[in-house]
C-alpha positions in Angstrom: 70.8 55.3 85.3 68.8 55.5 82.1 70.7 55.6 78.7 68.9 59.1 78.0 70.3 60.7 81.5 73.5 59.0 80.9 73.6 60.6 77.5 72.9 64.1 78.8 75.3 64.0 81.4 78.3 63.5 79.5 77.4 66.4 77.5 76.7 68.3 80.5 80.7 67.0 81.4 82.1 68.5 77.7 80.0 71.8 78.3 81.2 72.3 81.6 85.1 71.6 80.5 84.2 74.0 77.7 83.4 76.5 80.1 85.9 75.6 82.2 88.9 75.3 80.7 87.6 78.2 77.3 88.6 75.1 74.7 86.2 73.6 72.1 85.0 70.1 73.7 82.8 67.5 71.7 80.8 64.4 72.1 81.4 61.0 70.1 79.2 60.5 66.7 75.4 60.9 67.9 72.5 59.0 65.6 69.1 61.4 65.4 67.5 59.6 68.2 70.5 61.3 70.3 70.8 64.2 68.9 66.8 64.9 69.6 67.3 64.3 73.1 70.9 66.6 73.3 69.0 69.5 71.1 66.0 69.4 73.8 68.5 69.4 76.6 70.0 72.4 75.0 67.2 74.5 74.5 65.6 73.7 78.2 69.1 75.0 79.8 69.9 77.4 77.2 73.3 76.1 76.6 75.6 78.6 74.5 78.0 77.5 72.0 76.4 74.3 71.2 77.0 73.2 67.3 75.8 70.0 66.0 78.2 69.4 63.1 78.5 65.8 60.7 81.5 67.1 58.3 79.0 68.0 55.2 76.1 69.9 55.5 73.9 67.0 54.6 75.3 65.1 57.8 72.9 62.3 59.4 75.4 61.2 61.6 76.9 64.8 63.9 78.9 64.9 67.2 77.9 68.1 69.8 80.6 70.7 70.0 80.6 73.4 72.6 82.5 76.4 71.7 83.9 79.1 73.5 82.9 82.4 72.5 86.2 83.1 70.8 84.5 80.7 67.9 81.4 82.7 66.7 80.9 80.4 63.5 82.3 77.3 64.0 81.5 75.8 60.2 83.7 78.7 59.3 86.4 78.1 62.0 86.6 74.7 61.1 86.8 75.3 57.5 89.9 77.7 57.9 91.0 75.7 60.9 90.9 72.1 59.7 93.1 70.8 61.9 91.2 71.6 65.1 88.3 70.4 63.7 86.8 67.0 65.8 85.7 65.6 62.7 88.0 64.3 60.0 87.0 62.3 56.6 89.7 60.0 54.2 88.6 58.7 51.0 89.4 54.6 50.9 89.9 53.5 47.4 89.0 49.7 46.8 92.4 48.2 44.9 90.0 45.5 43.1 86.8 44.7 40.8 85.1 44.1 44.3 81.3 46.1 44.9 81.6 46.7 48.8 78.4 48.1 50.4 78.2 50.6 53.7 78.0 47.3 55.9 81.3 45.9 54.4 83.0 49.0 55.2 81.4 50.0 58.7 82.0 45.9 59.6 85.3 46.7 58.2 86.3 49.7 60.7 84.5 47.9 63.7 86.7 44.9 63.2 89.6 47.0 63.8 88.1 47.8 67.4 86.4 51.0 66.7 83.6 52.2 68.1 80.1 52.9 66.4 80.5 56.6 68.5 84.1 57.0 66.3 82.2 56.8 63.0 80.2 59.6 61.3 78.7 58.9 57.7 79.9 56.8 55.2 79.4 57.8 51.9 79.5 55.0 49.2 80.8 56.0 45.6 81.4 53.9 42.5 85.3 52.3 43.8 85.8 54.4 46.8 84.1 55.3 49.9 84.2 58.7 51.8 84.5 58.2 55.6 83.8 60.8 58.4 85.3 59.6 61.8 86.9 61.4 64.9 89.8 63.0 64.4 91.5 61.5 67.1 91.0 57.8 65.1 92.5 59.3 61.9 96.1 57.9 62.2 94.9 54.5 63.4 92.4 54.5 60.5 94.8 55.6 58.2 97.1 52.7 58.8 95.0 49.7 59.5 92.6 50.2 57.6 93.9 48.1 54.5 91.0 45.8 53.8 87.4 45.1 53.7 86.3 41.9 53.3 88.8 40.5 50.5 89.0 43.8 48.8 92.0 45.5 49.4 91.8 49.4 50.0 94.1 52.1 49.6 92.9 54.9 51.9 94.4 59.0 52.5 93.3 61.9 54.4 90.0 63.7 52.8 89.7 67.9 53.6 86.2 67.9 54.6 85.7 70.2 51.8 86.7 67.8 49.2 83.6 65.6 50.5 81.3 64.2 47.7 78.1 63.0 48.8 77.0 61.0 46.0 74.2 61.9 44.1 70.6 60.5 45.4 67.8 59.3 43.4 65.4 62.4 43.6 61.5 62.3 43.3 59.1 64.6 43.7 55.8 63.6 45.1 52.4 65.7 45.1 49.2 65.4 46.8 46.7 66.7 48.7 46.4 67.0 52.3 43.1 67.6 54.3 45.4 69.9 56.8 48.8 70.2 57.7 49.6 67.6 59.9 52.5 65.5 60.1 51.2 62.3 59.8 49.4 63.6 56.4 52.8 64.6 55.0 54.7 61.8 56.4 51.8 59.5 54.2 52.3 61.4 51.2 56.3 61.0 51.5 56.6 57.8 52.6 53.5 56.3 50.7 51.7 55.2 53.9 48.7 55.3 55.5 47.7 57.8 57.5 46.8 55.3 60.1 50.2 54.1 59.7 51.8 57.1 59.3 50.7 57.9 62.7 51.5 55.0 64.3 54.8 55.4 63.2 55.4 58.9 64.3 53.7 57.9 68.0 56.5 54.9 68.0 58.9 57.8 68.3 59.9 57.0 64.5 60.1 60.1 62.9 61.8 63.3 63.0 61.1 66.9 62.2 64.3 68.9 61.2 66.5 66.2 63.0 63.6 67.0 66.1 62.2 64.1 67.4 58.3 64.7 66.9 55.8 62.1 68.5 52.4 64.3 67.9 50.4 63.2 64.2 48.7 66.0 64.6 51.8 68.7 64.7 51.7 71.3 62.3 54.7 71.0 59.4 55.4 74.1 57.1 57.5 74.7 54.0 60.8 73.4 54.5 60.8 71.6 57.0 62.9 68.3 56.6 60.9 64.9 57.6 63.2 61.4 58.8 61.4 58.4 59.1 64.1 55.7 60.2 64.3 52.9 57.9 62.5 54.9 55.1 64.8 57.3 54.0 64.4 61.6 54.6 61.9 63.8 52.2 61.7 67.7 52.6 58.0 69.6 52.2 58.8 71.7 49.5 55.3 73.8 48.6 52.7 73.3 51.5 49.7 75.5 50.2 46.5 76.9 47.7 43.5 74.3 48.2 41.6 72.4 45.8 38.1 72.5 44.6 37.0 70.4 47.9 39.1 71.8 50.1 42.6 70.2 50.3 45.6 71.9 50.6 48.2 71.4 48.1 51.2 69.5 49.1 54.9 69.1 47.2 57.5 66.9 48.3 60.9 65.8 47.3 62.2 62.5 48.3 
């Protein structure tokens, strides 16, 4: 069995203990590559209840919930409702002058036997980092977790509304387009070619809105959020009005 197939059917076996049993089921962390797949699977069968959800509203890194219909907004459910919330967060302090990176702490949290599936996003700030795991690994986490590398930590439990994504770097990047494909705006964002823009989007690459989109010559719009993996994400923020030749005015923020 394929990885794709395999990957579908254990969310087919949460949704159908959702339905089941009327409880809120979830899937482990999901990267975007997995979360395309789940999100097409979910529209073709027309699956109710089904919430992506990271922790933050910025999340890369989300598990799939399916909710019974007794949760009609789960972001708000879980925000009054912490506790049955899949996703937890704790902020680990670092108890030295040490500069640890998000490989020191992920290596860190895997060399206590975790799983990459346990772990959402970790969120590096200046002496601390903010990390978004299973709920279920929070007491394990919360205890072992004393270390990374040489640097000694000091972790505690993090509400998820107490997250602090740190700031990013923000530029904003304007062109013109001769139409408005994706593999013109993911050139413009990403400073590539279009040649290689679109080899990179036919690679299976980038992502539209968290989508998976293989096509360079798919429409984008206002708004709409752009992934490329290993580059970072941009979002098209004025797509429009044409210049003296022609081209259509692009804005985006990076």
């Amino acid at each position: 069995m394929d990885e794709t197939r395999l990957l579908i059917n254990r969310a087919a076996d949460k949704y159908r203990a959702c339905a089941s049993d009327y409880i809120l089921t979830n899937t482990p962390f999901l990267d975007l590559a997995q979360q395309s797949v789940l999100d097409g699977w979910i529209r073709r069968e027309k699956i109710a209840g089904a919430f992506f959800f990271g922790g933050y509203s910025d999340a890369e890194r989300m598990v799939l919930c399916f909710c019974p219909d007794y949760i009609a907004d789960p972001a708000a459910y879980f925000a009054e409702y912490e506790d049955c919330c899949p996703v937890a967060a704790l902020r680990a302090a670092v108890l030295s002058p040490d500069t640890l990176s998000h490989r020191d702490y992920l290596g860190a949290l895997m060399g206590l036997g975790l799983k990459r599936e346990i772990i959402g996003d970790i969120l590096v700030g200046d002496g601390y980092a903010d990390i978004i795991l299973l709920r279920d690994a929070l007491p394990l986490v919360l205890r072992d977790f004393t270390k990374a590398g040489r640097a000694p930590l000091k972790c505690r439990e993090l509400p998820l509304s107490e997250l602090a994504p740190p700031p990013r770097e923000v530029r904003k990047l304007r062109d013109t387009v001769a139409s408005p494909r994706l593999d013109a705006a993911v050139g413009v964002a990403f400073s590539l070619s279009r040649g290689k823009a679109a080899e990179a989007i036919e690679r299976g690459l980038v992502y539209v809105n968290n989508r998976l989109c293989e096509k360079p010559d798919a429409t984008v719009s206002e708004g709409d959020r752009l992934t490329l993996r290993g580059m970072g994400r941009a979002v098209i923020l004025e797509l429009g009005g044409t210049s003296r030749s022609g081209r259509i005015f692009i804005t985006v923020e990076r």
